[in-house]
N, C-alpha and C positions, 0 to 999 in steps of 0.2 A: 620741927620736921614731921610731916606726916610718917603713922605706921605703914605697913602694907597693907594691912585691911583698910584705914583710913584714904592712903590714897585709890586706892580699889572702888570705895565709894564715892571720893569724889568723882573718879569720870567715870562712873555708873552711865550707861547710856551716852556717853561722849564718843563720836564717830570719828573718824578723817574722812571727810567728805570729797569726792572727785572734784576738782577743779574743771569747772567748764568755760564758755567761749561764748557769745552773744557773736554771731557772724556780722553784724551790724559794724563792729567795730574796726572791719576792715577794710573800710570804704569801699570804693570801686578797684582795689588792687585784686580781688579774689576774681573778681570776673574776669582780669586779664590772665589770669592761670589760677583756673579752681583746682585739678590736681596735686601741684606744686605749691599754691597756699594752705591747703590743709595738709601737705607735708611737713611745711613747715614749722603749724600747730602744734602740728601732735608733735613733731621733735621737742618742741618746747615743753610739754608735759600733758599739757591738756587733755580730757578726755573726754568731756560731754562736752555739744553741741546745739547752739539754737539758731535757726537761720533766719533769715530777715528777707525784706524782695529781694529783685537783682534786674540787672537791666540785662541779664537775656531771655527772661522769663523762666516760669518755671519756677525750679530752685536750682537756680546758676545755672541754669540750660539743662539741667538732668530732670529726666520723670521721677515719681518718689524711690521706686525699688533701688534705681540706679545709685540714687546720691545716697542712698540707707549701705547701699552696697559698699563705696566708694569710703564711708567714714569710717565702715567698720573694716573694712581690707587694713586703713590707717593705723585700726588697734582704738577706734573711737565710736563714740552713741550717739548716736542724733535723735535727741529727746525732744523737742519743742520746737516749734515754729510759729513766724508772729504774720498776722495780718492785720487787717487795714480793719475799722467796726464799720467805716463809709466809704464813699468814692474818696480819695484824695484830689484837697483841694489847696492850693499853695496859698497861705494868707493875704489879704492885704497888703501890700509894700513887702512881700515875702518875708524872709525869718531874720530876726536880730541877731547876727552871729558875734558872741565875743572877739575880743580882739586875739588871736594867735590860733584860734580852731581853723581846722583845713576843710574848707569850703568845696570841695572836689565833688561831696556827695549831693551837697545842694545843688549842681548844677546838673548832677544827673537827674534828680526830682523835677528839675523845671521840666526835663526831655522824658520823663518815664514812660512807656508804653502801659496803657491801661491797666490796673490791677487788680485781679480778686477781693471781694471782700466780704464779711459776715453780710453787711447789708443785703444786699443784690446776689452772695454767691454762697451763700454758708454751706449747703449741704455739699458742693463742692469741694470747697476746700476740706470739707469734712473727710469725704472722701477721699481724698488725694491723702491725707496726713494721716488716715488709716492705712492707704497704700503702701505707706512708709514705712510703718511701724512705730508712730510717735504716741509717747502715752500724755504730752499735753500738745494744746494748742491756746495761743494768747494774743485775745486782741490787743493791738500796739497802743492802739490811741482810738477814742470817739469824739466824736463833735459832746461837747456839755455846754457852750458859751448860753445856753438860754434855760427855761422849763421844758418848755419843746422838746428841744433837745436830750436833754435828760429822760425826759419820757422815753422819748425813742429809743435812747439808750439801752436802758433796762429792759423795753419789749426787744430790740435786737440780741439783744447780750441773752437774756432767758429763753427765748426764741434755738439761737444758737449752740447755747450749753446743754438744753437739753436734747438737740440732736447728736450732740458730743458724745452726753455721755450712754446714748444707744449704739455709739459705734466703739464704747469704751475708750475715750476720749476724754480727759476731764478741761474743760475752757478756763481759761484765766485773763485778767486783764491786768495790764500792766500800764501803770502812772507814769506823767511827766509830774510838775507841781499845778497845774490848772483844775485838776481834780481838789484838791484844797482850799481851793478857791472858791468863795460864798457866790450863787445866782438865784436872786430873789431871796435872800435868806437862809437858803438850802447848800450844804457844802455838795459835791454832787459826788464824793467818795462815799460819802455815808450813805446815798441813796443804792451804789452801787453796792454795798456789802448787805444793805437789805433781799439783795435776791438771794434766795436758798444758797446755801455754802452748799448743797448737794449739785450745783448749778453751775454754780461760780465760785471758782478759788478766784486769790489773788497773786500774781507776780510781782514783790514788793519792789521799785525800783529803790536802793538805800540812799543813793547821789539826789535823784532828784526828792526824794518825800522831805532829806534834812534842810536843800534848799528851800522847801515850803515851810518849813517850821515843825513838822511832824516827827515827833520821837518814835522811830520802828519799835523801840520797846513796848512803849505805851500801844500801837495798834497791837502786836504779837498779845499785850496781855489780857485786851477788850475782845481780840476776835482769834483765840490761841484753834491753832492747826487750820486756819483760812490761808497759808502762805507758806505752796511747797514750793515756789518757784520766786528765787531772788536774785535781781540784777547788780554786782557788787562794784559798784562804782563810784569814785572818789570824785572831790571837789575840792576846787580850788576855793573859797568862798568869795573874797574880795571880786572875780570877775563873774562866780557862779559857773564858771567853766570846768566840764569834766579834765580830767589827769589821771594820769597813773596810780593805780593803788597803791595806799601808804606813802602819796604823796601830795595826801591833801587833809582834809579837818575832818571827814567821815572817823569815829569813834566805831572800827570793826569788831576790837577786840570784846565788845562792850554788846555788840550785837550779837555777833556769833555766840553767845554764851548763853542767848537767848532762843539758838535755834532748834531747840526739840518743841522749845510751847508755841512756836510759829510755824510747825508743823513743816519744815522746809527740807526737801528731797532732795532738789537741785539748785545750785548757783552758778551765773554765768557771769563772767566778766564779762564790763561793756564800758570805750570810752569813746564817746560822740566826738567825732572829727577830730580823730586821733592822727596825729601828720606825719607820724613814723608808725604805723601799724603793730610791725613786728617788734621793733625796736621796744614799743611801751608794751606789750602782753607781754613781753618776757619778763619786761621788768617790773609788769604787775605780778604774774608769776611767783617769782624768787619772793618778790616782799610777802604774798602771802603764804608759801610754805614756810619761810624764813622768822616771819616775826611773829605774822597774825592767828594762824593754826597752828605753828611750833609748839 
């Protein structure tokens, strides 16, 4: 049994970190009552926020001050927000959805009304998420499928971050597992951590980097404080389909123990095509106050 000084020093620099929310997660349920679902939230505990599009534009119909207004009336922070690095374009034969994800969101993507994005609108959105008060901003996704692309990438993303961070704004990108993924030779993650960390932080998604094969420890220890923003999200692995935290194969506890040298500020839950919304953040919730940060 440790002394008091010995336990004292083991959680030296150990936090309890606020539990946040990836607004993503709530399909198109938030836009039929954004009032009433971030009431919701916050009853459940939640306190940081990061919001995703929304099919009324905007953020969920609100100008930035309004929705900054409306989170924190709730007793919450609306820290981050994700955009698009190019036009959205729906792939080929559109997206392969596991078997039991609730498809609600993909049918608003086929109908979405035009989006902002770094590409074509950066100092914009720049703009607007200073409006707000947000101290990050993370592109969701870029085209990488070539060299090309990748090029572009890195002038869009460097281009972007450093307008960011004149408006004290710091840019992050945030991974699916296609970034892991070798074109021409080149993984196109590694190219992306070549831009200045003064530039570009990273938003580590944890669900999807394990489904690539990528150890978050191993990046945390190659590129330590490049990762204040983490998506904490579990997997089923056999379908590769997100789930409820703590009830999938994601190794948290294993992670979290890692997150001073990964430099991480904030964490949002996030579970893609989640078919009871409410139902699974609660229950992501309780598991991680309960088991995982207990």
């Amino acid at each position: 049994m440790l002394s008091g000084k010995g336990y004292a020093s083991f959680m030296d620099g150990y936090v309890m970190h606020r539990i946040g929310l990836q607004l993503y997660t709530m399909g198109g349920t938030i836009d039929d009552d954004v009032p009433g679902t971030l009431r919701k939230i916050a009853g459940i505990g939640y306190k940081d926020l990061e919001s995703a599009f929304s099919i009324k534009g905007g953020f969920y119909g609100f100008k930035p001050k309004e929705f900054a207004k409306l989170t924190k009336d709730m007793g919450m922070s609306w820290v981050s927000h994700h955009v698009g690095g190019a036009p959205f374009k729906m792939p080929p034969g559109g997206f392969k959805v596991p078997a039991g994800m609730d498809t609600t969101r993909l049918h608003q993507l086929r109908n979405m009304p035009p989006q902002k994005n770094l590409k074509e609108n950066y100092q914009q959105v720049i703009d607007e998420v200073a409006e707000g008060g947000l101290k990050y901003l993370v592109c969701a996704s870029i085209p990488l499928a070539t060299t090309d692309e990748i090029n572009q990438a890195v002038e869009i993303l460097t281009k972007s971050g450093e307008a960011a961070k004149k408006s004290g704004i710091t840019l992050c990108y945030h991974n699916h597992t296609h970034e892991f993924e070798k074109v021409d030779g080149t993984i196109p993650y590694d190219k992306l951590l070549q831009i200045s960390p003064d530039i570009l932080k990273m938003e580590l998604d944890l669900g999807w980097a394990t489904v690539a094969g990528v150890d978050p420890v191993e990046l945390f220890s190659k590129n330590p404080g490049r990762f204040p923003l983490w998506h904490v999200k579990d997997i089923i692995s056999a379908q590769k389909m997100p789930t409820e935290v703590g009830n999938g194969s994601v190794d948290f506890k294993r992670i979290f123990a890692h997150s001073k040298e990964s430099g991480m500020e904030y964490f949002f839950v996030e579970q893609d095509g989640a078919s009871h919304p409410i139902e699974s953040i609660t229950k992501s919730y309780q598991d991680l106050t309960k088991k995982i940060l207990a």
